[in-house]
Steps between C-alpha positions, in 0.01 A plus 500: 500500500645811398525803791250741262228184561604451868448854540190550334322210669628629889383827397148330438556307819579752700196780388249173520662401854491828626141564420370181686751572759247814560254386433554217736647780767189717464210180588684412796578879644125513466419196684762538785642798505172771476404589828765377737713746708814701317772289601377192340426665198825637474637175529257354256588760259869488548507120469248539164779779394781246486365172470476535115877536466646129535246432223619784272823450578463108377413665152748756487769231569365285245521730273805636527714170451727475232408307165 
């Protein structure tokens, strides 16, 4: 596989990964998060900040190898 291919299809990854990453974030900030005092939100949204990057990072790494 050539790196312009790899690249392409971890871009693709990464925009369709990110987008259910939110999506994913955003149904269970609703159901847990919503209502409970400001320190465990704050966690909540500080863990839902971060938690996306291993997964991105996966991509990124992937994509970056050489031919």
């Amino acid at each position: 596989m050539t790196v312009r291919l790899r690249k392409l299809i971890g871009v693709v990854a990464t925009v369709m990964f990110l987008v259910a990453y939110c999506l994913i974030a955003m149904a269970i900030a609703g159901d847990l998060l919503v209502g409970q005092n400001a320190a465990v939100q704050l966690v909540g949204y500080v863990v839902a900040g971060v938690a996306w990057l291993p997964g991105a990072m996966a991509i990124i790494r992937w994509m970056s190898r050489p031919a």
